[in-house]
VOBA-1610 file (N, C-alpha, C; in pm, whole numbers, padded with zeros to 5 digits, always signed):
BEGIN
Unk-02545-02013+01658Unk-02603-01886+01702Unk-02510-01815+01800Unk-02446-01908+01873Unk-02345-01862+01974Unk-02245-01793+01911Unk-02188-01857+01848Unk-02084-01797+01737Unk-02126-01716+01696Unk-02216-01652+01598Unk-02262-01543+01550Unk-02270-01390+01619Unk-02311-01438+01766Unk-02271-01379+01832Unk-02141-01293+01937Unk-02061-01405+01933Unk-01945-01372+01974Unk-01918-01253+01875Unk-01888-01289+01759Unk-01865-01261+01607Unk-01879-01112+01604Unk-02008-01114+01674Unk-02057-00951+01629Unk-02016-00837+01774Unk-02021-00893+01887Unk-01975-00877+01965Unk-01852-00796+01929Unk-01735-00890+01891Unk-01612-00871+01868Unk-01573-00769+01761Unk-01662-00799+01623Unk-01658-00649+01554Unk-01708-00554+01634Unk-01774-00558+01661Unk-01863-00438+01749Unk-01728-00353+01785Unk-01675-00372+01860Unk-01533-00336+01941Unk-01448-00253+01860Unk-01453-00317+01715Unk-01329-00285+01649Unk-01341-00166+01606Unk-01232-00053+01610Unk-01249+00112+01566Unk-01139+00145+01476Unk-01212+00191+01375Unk-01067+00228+01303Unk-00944+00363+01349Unk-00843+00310+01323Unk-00744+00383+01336Unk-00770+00534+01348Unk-00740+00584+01438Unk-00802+00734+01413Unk-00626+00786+01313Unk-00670+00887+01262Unk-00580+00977+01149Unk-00436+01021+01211Unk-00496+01095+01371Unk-00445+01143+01468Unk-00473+01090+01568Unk-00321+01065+01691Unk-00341+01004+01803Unk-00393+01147+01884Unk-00515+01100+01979Unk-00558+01231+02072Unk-00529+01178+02193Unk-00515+01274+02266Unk-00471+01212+02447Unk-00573+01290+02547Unk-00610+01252+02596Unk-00703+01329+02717Unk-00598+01426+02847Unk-00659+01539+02881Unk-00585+01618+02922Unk-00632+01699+03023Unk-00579+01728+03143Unk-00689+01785+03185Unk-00721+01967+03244Unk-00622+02031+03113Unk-00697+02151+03120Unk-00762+02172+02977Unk-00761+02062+02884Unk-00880+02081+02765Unk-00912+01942+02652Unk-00928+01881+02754Unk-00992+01746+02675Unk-00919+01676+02610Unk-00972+01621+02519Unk-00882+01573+02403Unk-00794+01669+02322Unk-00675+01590+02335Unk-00530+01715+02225Unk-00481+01636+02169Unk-00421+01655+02070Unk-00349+01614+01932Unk-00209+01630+02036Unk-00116+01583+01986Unk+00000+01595+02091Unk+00065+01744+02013Unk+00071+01777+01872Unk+00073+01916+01814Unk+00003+01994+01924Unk-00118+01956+01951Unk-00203+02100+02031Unk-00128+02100+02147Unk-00067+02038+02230Unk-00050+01968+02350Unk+00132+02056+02303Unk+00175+02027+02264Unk+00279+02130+02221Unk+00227+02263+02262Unk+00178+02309+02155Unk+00101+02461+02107Unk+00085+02493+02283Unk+00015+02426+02334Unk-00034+02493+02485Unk+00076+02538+02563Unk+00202+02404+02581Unk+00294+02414+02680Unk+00416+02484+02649Unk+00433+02491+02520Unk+00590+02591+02438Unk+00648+02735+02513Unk+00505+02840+02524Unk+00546+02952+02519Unk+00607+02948+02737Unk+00540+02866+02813Unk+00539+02881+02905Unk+00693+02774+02974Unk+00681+02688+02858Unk+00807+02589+02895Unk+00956+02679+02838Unk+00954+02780+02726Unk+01058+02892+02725Unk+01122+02955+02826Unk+01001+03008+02903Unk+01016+03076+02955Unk+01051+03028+03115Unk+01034+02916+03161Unk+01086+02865+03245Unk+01267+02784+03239Unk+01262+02752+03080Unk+01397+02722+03097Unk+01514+02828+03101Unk+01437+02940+03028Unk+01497+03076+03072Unk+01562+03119+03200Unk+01400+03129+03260Unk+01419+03158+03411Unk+01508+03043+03543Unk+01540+02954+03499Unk+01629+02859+03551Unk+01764+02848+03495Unk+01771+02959+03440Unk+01930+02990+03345Unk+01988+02902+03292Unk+01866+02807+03210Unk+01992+02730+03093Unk+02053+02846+02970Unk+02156+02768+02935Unk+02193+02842+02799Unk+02140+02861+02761Unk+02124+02984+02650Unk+02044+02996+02521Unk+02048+02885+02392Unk+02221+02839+02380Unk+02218+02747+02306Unk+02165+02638+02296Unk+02134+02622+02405Unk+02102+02448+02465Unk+01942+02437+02456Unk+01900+02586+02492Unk+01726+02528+02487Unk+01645+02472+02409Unk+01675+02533+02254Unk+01608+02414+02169Unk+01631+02248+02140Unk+01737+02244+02185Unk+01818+02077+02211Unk+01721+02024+02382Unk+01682+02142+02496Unk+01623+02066+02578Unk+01484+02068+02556Unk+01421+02152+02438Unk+01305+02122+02452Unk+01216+02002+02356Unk+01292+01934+02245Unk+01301+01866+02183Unk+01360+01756+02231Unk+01431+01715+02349Unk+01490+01621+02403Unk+01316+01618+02505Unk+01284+01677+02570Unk+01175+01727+02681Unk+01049+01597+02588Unk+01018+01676+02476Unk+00901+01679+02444Unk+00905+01521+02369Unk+01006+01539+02300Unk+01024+01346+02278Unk+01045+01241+02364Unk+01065+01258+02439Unk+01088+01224+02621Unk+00901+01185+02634Unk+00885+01280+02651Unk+00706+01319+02704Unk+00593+01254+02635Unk+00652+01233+02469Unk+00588+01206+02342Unk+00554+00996+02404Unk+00683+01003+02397Unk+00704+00808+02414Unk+00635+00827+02565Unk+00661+00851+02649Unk+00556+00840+02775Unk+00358+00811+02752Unk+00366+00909+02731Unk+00233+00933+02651Unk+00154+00809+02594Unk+00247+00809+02479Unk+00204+00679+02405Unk+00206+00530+02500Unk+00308+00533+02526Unk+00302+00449+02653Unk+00175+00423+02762Unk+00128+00530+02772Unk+00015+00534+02919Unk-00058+00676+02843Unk-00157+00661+02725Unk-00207+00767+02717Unk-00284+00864+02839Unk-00342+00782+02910Unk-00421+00897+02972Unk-00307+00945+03102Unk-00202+00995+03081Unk-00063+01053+03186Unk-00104+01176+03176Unk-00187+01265+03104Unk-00198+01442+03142Unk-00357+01407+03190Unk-00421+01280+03188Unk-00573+01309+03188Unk-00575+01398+03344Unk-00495+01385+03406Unk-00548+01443+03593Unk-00404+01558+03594Unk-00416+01615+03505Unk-00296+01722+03554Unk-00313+01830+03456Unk-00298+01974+03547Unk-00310+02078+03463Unk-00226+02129+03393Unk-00226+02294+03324Unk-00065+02284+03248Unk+00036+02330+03324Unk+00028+02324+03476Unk+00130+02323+03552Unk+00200+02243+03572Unk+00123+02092+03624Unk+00155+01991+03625Unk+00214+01931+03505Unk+00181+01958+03394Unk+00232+01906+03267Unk+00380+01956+03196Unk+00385+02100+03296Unk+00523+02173+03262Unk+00573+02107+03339Unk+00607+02080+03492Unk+00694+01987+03576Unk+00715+01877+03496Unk+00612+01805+03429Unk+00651+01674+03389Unk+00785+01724+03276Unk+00800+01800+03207Unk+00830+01859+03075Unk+00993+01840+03156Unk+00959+01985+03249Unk+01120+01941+03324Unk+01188+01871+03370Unk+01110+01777+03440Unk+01205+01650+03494Unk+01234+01583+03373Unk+01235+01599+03198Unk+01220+01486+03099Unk+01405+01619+03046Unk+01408+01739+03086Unk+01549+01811+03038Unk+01652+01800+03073Unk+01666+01758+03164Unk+01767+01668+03260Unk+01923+01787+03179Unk+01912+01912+03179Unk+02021+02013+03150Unk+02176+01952+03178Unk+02178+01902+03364Unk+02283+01893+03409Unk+02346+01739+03264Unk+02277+01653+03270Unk+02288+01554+03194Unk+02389+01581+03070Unk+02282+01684+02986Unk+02315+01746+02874Unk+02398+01847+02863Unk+02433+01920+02985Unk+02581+02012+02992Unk+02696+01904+03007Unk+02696+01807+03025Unk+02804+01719+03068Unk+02845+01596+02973Unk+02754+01581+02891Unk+02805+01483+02768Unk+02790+01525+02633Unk+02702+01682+02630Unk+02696+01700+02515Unk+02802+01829+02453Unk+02823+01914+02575Unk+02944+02026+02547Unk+03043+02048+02612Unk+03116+01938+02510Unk+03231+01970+02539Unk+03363+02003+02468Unk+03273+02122+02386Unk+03390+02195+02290Unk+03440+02310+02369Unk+03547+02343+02321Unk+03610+02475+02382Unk+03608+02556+02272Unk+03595+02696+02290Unk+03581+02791+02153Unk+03730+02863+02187Unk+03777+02912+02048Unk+03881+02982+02069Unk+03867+03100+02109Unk+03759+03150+02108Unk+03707+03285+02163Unk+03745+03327+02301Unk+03697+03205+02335Unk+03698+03229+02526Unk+03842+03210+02566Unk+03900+03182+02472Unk+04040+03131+02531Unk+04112+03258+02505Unk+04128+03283+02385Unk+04197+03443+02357Unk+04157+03556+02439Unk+04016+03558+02498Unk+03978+03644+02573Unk+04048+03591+02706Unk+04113+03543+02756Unk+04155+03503+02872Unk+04316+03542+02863Unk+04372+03454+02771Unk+04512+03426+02778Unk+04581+03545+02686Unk+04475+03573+02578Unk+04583+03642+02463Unk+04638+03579+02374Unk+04626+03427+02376Unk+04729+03357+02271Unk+04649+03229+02291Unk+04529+03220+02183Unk+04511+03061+02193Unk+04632+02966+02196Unk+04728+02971+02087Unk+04834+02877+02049Unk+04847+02828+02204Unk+04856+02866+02307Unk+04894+02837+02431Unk+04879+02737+02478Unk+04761+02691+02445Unk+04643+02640+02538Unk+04627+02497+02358Unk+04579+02417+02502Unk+04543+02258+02390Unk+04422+02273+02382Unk+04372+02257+02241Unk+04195+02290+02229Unk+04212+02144+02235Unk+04122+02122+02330Unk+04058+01968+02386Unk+03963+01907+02255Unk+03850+01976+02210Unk+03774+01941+02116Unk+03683+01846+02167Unk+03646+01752+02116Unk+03539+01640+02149Unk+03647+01519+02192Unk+03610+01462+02338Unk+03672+01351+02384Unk+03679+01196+02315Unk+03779+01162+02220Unk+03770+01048+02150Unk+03687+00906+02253Unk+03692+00954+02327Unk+03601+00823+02411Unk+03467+00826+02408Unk+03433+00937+02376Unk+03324+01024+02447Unk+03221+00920+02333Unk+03084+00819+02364Unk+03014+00789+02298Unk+02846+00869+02324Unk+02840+00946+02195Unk+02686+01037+02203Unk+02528+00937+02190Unk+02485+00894+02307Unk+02369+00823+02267Unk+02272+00872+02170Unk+02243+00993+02174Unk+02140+01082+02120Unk+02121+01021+01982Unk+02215+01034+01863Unk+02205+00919+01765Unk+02115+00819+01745Unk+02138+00786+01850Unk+02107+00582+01843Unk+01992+00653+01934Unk+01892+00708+02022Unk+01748+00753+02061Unk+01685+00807+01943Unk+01760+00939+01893Unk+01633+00956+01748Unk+01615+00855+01611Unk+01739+00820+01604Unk+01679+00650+01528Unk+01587+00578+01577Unk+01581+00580+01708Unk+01502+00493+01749Unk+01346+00568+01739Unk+01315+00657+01776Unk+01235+00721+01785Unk+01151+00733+01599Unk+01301+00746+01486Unk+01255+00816+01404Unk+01157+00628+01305Unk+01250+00579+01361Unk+01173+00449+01328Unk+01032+00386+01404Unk+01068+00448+01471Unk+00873+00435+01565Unk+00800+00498+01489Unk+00852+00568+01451Unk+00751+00667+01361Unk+00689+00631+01263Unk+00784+00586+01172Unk+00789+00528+01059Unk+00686+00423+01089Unk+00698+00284+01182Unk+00642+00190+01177Unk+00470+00215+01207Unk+00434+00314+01289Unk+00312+00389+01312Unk+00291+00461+01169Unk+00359+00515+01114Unk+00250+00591+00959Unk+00280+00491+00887Unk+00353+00363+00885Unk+00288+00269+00766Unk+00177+00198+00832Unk+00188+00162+00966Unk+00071+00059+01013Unk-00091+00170+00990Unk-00081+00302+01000Unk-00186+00406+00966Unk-00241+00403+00824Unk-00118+00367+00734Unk-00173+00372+00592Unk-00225+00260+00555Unk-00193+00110+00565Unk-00176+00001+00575Unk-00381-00013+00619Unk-00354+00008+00763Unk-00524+00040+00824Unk-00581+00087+00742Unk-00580+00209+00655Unk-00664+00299+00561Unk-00709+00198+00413Unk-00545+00138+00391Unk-00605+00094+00288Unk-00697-00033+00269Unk-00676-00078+00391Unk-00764-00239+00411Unk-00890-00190+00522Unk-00939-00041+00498Unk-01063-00059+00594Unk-01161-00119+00580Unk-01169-00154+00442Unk-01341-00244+00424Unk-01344-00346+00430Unk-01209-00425+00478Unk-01181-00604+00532Unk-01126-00627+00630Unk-01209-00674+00700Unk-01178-00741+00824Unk-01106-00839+00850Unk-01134-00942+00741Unk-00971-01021+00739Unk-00863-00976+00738Unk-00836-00861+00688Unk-00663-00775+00665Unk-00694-00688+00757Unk-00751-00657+00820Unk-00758-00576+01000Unk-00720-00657+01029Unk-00775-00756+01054Unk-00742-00858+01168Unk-00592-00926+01175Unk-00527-00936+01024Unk-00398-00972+01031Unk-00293-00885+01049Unk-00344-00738+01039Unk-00249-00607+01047Unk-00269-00612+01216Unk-00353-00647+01261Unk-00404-00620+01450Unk-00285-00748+01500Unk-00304-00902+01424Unk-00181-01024+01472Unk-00096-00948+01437Unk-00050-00934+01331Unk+00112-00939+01299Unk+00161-00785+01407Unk+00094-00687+01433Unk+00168-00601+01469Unk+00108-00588+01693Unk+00086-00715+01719Unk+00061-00692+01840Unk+00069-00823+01876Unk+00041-00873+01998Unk+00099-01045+02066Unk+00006-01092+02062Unk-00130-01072+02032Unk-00296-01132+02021Unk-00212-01259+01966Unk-00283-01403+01992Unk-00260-01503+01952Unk-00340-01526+01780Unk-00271-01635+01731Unk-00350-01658+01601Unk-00499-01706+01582Unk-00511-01796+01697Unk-00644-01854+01708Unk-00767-01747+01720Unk-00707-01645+01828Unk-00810-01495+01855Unk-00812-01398+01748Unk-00703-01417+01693Unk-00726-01306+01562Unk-00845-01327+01434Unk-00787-01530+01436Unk-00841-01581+01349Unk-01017-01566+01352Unk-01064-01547+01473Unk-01183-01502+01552Unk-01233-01409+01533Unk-01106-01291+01530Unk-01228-01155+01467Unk-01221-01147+01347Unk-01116-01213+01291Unk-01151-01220+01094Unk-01240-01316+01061Unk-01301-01365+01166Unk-01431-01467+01125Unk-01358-01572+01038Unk-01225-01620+01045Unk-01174-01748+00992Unk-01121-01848+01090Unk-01203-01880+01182Unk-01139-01943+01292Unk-01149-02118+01225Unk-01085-02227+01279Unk-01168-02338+01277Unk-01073-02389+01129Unk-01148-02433+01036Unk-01081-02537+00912Unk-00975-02357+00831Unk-01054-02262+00829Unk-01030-02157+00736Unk-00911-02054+00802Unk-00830-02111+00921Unk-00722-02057+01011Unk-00671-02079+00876Unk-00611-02173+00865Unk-00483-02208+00783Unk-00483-02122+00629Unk-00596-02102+00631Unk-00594-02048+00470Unk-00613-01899+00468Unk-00640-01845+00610Unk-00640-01677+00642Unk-00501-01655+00693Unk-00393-01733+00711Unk-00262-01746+00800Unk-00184-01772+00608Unk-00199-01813+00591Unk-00138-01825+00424Unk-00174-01711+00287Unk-00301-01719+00320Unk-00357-01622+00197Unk-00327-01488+00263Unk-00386-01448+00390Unk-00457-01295+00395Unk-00286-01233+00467Unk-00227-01321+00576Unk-00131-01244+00673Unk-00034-01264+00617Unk+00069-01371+00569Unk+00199-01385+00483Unk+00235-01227+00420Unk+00126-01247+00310Unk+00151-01125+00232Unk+00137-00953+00263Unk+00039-00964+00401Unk+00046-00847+00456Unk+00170-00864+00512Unk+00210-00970+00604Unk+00381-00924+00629Unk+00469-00901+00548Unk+00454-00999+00449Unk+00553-00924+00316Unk+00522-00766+00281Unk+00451-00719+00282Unk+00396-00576+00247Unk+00467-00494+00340Unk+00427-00486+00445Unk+00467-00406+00561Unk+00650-00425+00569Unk+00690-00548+00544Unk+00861-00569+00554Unk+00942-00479+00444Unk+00789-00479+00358Unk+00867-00397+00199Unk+00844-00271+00213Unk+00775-00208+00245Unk+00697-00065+00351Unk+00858+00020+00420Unk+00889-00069+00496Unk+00959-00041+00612Unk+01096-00089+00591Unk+01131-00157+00455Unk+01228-00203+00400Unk+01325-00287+00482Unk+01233-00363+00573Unk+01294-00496+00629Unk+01298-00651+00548Unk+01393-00619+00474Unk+01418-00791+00404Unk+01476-00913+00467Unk+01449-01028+00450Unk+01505-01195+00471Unk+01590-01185+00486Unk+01694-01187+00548Unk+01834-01193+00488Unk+01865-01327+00458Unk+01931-01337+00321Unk+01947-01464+00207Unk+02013-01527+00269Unk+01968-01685+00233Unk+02051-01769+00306Unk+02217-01795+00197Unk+02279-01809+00239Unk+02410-01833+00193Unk+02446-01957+00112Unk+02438-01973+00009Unk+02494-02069-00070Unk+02610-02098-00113Unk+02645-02214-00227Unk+02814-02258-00240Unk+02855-02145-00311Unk+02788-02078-00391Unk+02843-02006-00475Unk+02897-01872-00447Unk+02802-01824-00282Unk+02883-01763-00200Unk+03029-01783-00135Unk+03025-01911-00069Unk+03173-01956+00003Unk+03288-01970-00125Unk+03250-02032-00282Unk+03332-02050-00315Unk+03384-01887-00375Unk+03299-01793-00387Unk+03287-01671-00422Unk+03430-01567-00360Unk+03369-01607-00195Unk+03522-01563-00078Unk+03591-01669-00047Unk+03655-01758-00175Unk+03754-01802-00235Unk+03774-01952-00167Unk+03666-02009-00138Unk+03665-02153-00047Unk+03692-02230-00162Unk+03750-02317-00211Unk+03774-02410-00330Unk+03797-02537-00289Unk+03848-02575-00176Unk+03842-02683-00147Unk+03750-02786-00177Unk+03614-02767-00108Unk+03536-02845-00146Unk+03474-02876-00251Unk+03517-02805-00358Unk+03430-02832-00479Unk+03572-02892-00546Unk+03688-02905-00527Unk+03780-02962-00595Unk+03772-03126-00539Unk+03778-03146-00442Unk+03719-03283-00343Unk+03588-03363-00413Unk+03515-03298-00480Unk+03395-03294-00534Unk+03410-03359-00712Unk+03518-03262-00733Unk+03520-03315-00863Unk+03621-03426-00861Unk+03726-03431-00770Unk+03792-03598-00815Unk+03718-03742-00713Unk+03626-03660-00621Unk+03525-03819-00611Unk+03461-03860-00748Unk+03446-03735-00819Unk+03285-03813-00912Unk+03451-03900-01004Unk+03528-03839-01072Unk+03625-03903-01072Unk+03680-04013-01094Unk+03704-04033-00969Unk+03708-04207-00903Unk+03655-04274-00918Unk+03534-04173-00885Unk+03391-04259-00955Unk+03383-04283-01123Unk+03452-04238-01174Unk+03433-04310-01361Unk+03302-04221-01394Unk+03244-04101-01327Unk+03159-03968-01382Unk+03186-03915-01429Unk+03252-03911-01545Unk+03346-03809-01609Unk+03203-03678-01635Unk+03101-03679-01642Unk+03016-03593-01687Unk+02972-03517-01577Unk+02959-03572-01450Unk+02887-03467-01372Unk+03056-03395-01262Unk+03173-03472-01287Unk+03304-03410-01275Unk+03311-03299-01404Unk+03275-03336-01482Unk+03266-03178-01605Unk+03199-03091-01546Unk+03069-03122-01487Unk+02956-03044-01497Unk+02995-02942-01380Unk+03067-02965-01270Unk+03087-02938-01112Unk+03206-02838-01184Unk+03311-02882-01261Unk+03428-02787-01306Unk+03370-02677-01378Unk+03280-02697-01422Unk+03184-02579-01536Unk+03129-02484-01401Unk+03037-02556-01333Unk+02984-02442-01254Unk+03122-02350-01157Unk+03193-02449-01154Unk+03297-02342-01054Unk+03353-02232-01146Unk+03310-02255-01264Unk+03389-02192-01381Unk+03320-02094-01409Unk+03187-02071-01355Unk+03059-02009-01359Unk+03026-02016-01555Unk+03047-02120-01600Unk+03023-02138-01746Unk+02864-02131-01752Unk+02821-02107-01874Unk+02664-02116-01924Unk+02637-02222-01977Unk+02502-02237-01936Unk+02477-02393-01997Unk+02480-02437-02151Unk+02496-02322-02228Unk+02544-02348-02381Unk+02677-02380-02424Unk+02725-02368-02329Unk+02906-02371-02304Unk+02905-02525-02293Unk+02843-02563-02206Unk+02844-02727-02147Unk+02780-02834-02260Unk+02672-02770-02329Unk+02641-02804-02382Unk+02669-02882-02519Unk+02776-02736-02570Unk+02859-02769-02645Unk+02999-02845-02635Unk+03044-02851-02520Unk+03172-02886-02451Unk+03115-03098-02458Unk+03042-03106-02377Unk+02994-03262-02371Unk+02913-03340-02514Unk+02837-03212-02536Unk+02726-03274-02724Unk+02638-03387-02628Unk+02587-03314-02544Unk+02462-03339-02468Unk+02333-03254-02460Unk+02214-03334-02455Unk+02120-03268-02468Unk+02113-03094-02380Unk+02023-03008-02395Unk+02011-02910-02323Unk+01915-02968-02170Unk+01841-03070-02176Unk+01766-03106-02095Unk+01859-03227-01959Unk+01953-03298-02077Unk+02077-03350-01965Unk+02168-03268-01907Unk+02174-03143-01963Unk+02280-03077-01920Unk+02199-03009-01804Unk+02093-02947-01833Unk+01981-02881-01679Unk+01994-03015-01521Unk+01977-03127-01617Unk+01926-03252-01466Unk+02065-03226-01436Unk+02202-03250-01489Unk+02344-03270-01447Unk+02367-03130-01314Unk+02326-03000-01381Unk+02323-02905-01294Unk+02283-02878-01164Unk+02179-02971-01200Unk+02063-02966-01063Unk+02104-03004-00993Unk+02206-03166-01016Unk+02252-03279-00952Unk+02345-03210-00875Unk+02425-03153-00945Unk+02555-03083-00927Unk+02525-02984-00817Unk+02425-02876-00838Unk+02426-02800-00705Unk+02385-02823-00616Unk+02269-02946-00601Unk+02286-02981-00460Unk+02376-03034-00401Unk+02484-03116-00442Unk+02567-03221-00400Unk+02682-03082-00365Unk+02701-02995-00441Unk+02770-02880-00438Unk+02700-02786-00298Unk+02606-02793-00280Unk+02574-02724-00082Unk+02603-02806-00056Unk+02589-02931-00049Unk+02602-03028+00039Unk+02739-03027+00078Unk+02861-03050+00029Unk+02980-03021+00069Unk+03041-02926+00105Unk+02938-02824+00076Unk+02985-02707+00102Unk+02915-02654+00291Unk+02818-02763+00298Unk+02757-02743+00401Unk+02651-02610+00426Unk+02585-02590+00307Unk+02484-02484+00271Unk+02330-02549+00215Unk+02222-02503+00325Unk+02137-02534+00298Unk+02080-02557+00141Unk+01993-02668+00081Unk+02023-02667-00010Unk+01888-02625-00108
//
């Protein structure tokens, strides 16, 4: 009965994904971070105006500003709940950091300005972009553009498993630090049925989401790799042990695979069954990681 309770308790709690993240605000409630834009744009123009940034530069600071503001946010949603849209424009500015962005991001010279000075670009060394010079900005909207990404698959992902609570519950583990035992708790598989909600229901949601977001395994490396970027040693070592050994068949079999031959090839080559020639192979490629020192 206790249990039952917890149980319901704990669904009780659970809310689905809303469509749109809303943030509380406090000159109009709940905003879509779009609305939350919409409010602060025309007034954040006009201040970067009036503080004489470039013209060029402002749409680079207000998009640097607002993605700045965006990850905050998410971070500590309720950050506008106690501030008006005054307060919310200051925040905007301290996130443009201009001086920052006049100093690592322009630093071209135009030939314009130079002819207007001298009369003779040829004169003068156009500097161009400093070969040292490394632009983070790159490597932030990747980062950013992949947050993104991982939020509208975990959104769709939610949508499509809303009527199971077992696949909530493994989309809630796999994408947050909740332990397995507590998860296993609100999918109501705690106890003997962990192991078989950790195998059946979450595996394959992680496989899903890795294929989503096109994060694959990376393959483990086999002989056929090393001997591939031209390692031969060990499989020649390989074939004069069996050799020595008086194997003349599985020393065939090891020269065939390095040979990348087909098993109809071998087949015909020895006038051995198709079923001895499969076990010889088998034999052969493990003993073949094994020297090669590749898992097998």
């Amino acid at each position: 009965m206790f249990d039952n309770d917890v149980r319901s308790s704990i669904r009780a709690k659970i809310r689905p994904f809303p469509r749109v993240a809303t943030y509380p605000t406090g000159w109009a409630g709940q905003r879509t971070f779009e609305q939350i834009y919409d409010d602060l744009i025309p007034s954040f123009n006009r201040l970067l105006r009036y503080y004489r940034n470039h013209e060029l530069d402002i749409p680079d600071l207000i998009a640097h500003a607002f993605m700045r503001l965006w990850m905050d946010i998410s971070a500590d949603t309720s950050m506008l709940a106690a501030v008006d849209q005054g307060g919310a424009l200051k925040l905007l500015l301290n996130r443009t950091n201009p001086q920052l962005y006049r100093k690592f991001y322009r630093r071209e010279m135009y030939l314009e300005d130079i002819a207007t000075r001298s009369g003779d670009p040829d004169d003068f060394i156009i500097d161009g972009y400093d070969h040292s010079h490394i632009i983070g900005y790159a490597t932030y909207a990747e980062a950013i553009d992949l947050r993104i990404d991982i939020e509208k698959v975990i959104t769709e992902m939610a949508e499509k498993y809303v009527d199971s609570l077992p696949h909530l519950a493994a989309l809630y583990y796999i994408t947050t630090e909740v332990g397995p035992d507590d998860a296993a708790a609100i999918a109501g598989r705690s106890g003997t049925k962990k192991c078989w909600w950790l195998t059946s229901v979450v595996k394959p949601m992680r496989e899903e989401l890795c294929e989503k977001l096109e994060l694959f395994k990376p393959r483990q490396e086999t002989w056929r790799d090393r001997h591939l970027a031209g390692v031969e040693a060990p499989l020649l070592r390989l074939v004069a042990r069996y050799e020595a050994e008086g194997n003349l068949r599985m020393a065939a079999t090891v020269q065939s695979m390095g040979a990348y031959e087909s098993c109809k090839t071998l087949v015909e080559r020895l006038g051995l069954s198709k079923y001895t020639i499969h076990m010889l192979r088998r034999n052969a490629h493990k003993e073949l990681n094994k020297v090669y020192g590749c898992p097998a």
